[in-house]
N, C-alpha and C positions, 0 to 999 in steps of 0.2 A: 561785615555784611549788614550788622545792625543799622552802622553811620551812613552807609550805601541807601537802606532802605528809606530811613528819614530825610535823607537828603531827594530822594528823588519822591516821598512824599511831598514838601513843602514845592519843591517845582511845578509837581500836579495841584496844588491846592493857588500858587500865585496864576500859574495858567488858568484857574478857574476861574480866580481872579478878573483877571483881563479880560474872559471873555463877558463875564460878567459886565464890567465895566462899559464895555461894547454893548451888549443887550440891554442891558439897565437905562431906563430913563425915569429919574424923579415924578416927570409930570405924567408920566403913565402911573394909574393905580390898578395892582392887579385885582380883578374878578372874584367876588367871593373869597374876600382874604379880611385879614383882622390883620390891623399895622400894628406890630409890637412896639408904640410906642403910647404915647398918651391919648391919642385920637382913640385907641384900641382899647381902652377903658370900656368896661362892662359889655362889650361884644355878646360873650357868650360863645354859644356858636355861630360859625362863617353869616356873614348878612346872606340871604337869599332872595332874588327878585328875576325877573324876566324881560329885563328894557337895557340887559348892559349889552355893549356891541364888543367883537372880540377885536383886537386892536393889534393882532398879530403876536408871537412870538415874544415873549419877555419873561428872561431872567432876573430873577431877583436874590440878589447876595446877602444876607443884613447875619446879625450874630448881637449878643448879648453878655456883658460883663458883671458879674457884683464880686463885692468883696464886702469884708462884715468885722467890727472892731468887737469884740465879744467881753463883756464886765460882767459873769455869774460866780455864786458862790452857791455848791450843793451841800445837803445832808442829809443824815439819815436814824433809825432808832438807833444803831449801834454804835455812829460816831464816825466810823470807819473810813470815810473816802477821802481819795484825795484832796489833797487843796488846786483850787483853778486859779490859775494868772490871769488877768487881766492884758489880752493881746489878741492878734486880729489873726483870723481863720485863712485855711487855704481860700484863695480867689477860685472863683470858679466859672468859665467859659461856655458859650454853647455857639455853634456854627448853623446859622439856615441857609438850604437852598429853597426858593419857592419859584415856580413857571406855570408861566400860562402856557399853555403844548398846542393849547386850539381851540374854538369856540366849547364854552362850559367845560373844558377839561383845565386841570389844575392838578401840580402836582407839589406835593412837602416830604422834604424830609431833614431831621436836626441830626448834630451829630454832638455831644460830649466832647467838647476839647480836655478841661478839666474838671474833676470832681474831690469831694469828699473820701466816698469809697474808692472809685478806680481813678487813680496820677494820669492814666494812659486816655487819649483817643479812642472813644466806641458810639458808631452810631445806635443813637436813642432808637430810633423807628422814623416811619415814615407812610403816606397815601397817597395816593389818587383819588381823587374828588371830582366826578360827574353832575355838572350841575345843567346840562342839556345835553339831547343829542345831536346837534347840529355839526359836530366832529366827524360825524358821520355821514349826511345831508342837512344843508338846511332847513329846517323846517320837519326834520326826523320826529315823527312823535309827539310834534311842540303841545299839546293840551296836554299829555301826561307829564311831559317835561317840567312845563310851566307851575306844578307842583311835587316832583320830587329830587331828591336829591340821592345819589349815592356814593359812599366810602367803603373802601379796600385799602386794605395793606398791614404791617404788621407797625400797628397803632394803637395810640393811646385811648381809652376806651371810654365813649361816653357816658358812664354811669355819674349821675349827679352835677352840682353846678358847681361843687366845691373845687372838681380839678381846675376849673376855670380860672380861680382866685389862687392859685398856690404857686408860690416856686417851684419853678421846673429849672431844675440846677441852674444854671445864671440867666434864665428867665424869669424876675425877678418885679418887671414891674405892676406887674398886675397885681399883686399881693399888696396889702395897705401896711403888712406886719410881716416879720421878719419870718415866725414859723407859719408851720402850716397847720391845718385842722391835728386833733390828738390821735381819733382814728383818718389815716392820710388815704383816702379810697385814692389811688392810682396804678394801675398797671398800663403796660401794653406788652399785647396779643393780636397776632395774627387774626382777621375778622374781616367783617364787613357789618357796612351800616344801611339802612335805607330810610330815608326820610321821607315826610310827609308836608306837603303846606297850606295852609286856607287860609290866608287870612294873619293875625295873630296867633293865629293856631295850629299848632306843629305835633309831630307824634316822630317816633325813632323805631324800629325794632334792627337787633342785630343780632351774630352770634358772632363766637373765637373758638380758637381751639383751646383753651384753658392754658395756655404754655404761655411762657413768661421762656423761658430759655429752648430754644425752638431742638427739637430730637425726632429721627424718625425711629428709634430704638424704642421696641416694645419696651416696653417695663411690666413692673411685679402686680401696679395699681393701674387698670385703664384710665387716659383722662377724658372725659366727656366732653360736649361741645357746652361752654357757657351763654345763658341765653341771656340778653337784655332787650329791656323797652321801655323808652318817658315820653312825656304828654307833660305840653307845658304851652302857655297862650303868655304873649309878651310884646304888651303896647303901650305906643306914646302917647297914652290919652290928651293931653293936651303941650303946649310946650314948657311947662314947669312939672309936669306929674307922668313919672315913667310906673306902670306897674308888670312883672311878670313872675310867674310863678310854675313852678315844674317838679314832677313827679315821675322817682323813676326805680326801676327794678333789674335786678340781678337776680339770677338764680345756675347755681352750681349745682348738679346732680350727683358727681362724682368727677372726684379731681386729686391725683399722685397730691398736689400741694394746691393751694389757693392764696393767690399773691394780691388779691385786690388791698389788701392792709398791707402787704408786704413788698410791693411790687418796683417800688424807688431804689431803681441801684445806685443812686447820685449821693444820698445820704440826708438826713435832716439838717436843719440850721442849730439847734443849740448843742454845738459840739460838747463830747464828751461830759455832759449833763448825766448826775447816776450811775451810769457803767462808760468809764473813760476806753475808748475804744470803737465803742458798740456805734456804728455811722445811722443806726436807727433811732437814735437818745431823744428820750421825750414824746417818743410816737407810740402807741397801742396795736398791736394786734392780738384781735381776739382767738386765734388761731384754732381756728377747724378742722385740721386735717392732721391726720399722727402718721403713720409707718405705714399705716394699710390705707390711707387715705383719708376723706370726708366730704362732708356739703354742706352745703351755705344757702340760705334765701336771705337777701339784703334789700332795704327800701328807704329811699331818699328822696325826703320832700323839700322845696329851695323856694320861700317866695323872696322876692326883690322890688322894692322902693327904691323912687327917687323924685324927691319934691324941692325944686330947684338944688341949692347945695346939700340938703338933706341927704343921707344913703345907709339904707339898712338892707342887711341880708341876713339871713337865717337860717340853718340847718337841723333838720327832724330827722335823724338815721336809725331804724331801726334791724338788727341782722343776728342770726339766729342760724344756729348748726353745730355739727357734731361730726368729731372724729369715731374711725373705725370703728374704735376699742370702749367708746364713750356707752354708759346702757340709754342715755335719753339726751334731747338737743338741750343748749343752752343760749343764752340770748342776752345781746349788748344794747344799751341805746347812746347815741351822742346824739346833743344837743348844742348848740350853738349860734350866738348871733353879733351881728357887728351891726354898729351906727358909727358912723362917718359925719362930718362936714366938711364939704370941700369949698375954699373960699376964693379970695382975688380977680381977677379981671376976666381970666381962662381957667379960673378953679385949680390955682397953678398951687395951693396951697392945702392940706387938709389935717385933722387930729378926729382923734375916735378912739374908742377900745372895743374889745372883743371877747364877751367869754365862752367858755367851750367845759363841757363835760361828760363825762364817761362812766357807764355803771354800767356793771352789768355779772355775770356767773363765770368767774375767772377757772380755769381747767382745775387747780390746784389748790386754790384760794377761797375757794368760794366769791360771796356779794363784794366785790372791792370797787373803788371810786379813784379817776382822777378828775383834777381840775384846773383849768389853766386862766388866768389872765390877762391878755395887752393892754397896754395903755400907752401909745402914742401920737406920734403925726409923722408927715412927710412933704418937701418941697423939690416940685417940679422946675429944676434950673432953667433945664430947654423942655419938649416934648420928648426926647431923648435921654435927658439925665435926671435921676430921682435919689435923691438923700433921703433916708425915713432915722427915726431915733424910735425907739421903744422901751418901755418897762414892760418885763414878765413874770409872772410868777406860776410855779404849779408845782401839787401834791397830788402822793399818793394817798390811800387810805386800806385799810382789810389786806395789805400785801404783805409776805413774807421774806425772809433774805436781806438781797442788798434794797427791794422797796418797800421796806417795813416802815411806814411814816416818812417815808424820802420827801424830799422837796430842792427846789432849785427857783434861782430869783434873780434879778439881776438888769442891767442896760445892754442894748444891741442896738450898734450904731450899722445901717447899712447903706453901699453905695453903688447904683447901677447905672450902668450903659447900654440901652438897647434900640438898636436900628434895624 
């Protein structure tokens, strides 16, 4: 039955194939889309504007590859951990569908071919994206159109600008460095977004239903609806000087668990770093929520430069909460920033480092600290193929157990494919 089922999966998957291939035209670019390849550098979120004409019906197939040759050595106060070889990580695959359905409508969705945590096939999530009403009639609404935008589906969630820049299991190229931020703000949850636009200047508010594993089974803990909103203005002042900057908020009221730190079921990039196993290794969560539940208020500020090949981005995260049983809230800050140079003819080349740090009132711990460092670069073969090399290093500090003075160090060599 199993071989049955896979086999007539891959028949549905090359059928989609084809038609794809039939829909698909290179010189068609779809509407309010970010190319996951190197054109798609610093997007952000989707471009938004009011002069694109709908051009009918197009599918688009594309998917993304990395694979990562990994040289760390960890330790700890005790001495105790394993030793790490020197050898290259499971690959890891992601499948997109994206269409255009009809004027300003737009639909995504990825799916997980291979990861870290799950060996198996699962789609990530997916939206619908209304960037006019003209699906409806032409000209439906067009002055309120003309500045909003809205998402639904059960989606990745705009809080911050960091998801932007991260590995999303073998989406890969947007990231200058191998890992991601230490606290890794990513979930998705069922939601919706609505946008605003003037201008350079944008605003978001939305809500979800706090799940991360979607149930309609009451439980012990109610989960509340999570609320978000950022405000962020982001312009080409001139054609050597990009500036934008964005600020944005979460706030949990009550929640069975709160996965915005814990919400990557794909796994982090420095395998078995610490606790060999743990597909989290290297990442923080502050964790708010015990047995009976908790709440979180989280705030993330993101300005971004760019003066000709110059590029710096920065993160100011402040987030603060308590589980059930806790008698008062506690609170974390991450900090972090990347400078960049990108060089060559199409900037096909670039080196930078990154630091990132974390303090804050650990459940058990008390005041403990970590802190990480990149130092690499990367070459864009095609706008499609990106090689990056990296040094990293990071420590713990005030932890107990296995991260009593831990640390981990090392080269990560990585290599992606995405179309």
């Amino acid at each position: 039955m199993k071989t049955l089922t896979t086999t007539l999966s891959f028949i549905f998957l090359f059928s989609l194939w084809g038609i794809g291939l039939q829909a698909q035209d290179n010189d068609r670019v779809l509407p309010y889309y970010v190319s996951p390849d190197q054109t798609g550098l610093n997007e952000f979120e989707a471009p938004f504007y009011t002069d694109k004409e709908f051009d009918g019906f197009n599918l688009r197939i594309g998917g993304s590859n990395t694979l990562q040759f990994q040289g760390m050595s960890h330790d700890n106060a005790a001495g105790d951990l394993p030793d790490l070889e020197n050898n290259f990580n499971l690959a890891t695959s992601n499948l997109d569908f994206d269409v255009a359905l009809a004027p300003g409508l737009r639909m995504h969705l990825r799916t997980y071919l291979s990861s870290q945590h799950h060996p198996e096939a699962y789609v990530k999530g997916g939206y619908l994206q209304m960037d006019s009403f003209d699906f409806i009639e032409e000209g439906f609404l067009s002055e309120l159109s003309d500045h909003m935008r809205i998402k639904v589906g059960h989606m990745e969630n705009n809080y911050g600008d960091t998801h932007f820049r991260r590995s999303d299991n073998g989406a890969t190229i947007f990231n200058p460095f191998v890992g991601n931020y230490i606290m890794d703000s990513f979930t998705t949850e069922v939601g919706g977004e609505v946008y605003l636009y003037n201008g350079p200047i944008f605003g978001m508010i939305g809500l979800t239903n706090g799940k991360l594993n979607q149930s309609t089974v009451e439980g012990d803990v109610k989960t509340k609806a999570t609320f978000l909103a950022k405000v962020g203005y982001d312009s080409q002042i001139n054609d050597d000087f990009r500036f934008r900057i964005t600020g944005s908020l979460m706030r949990i009221s009550e929640a069975a668990r709160i996965y915005i730190y814990a919400g990557d079921r794909a796994g982090s990039r420095y395998y078995n770093a610490i606790e060999p196993g743990n597909f989290r290794a290297g990442r923080f969560d502050p964790a708010f929520a015990d047995a009976g539940g908790g709440e979180m208020t989280s705030i993330m500020i993101n300005p971004f430069l760019k003066y000709q090949g110059l590029e710096f981005f920065g993160v100011f995260e402040t987030t603060s909460g308590q589980g059930s049983a806790e008698p008062s809230s506690r609170s974390f800050t991450q900090l972090g920033g990347e400078l960049l140079y990108r060089f060559g003819a199409d900037e096909d080349f670039y080196i930078g480092g990154r630091y990132n740090t974390v303090s804050g009132d650990h459940i058990s711990d008390g005041d403990v600290d970590i802190s990480r460092l990149n130092i690499g670069g990367g070459w864009f073969l095609t706008k499609n193929v990106l090689t990056k090399v990296e040094f990293v290093t990071q420590s713990y500090d005030g932890f107990s157990g296995v991260y009593d003075d831990a640390e981990f160090s090392g080269i990560n060599i990585e290599a992606v494919v995405s179309f």
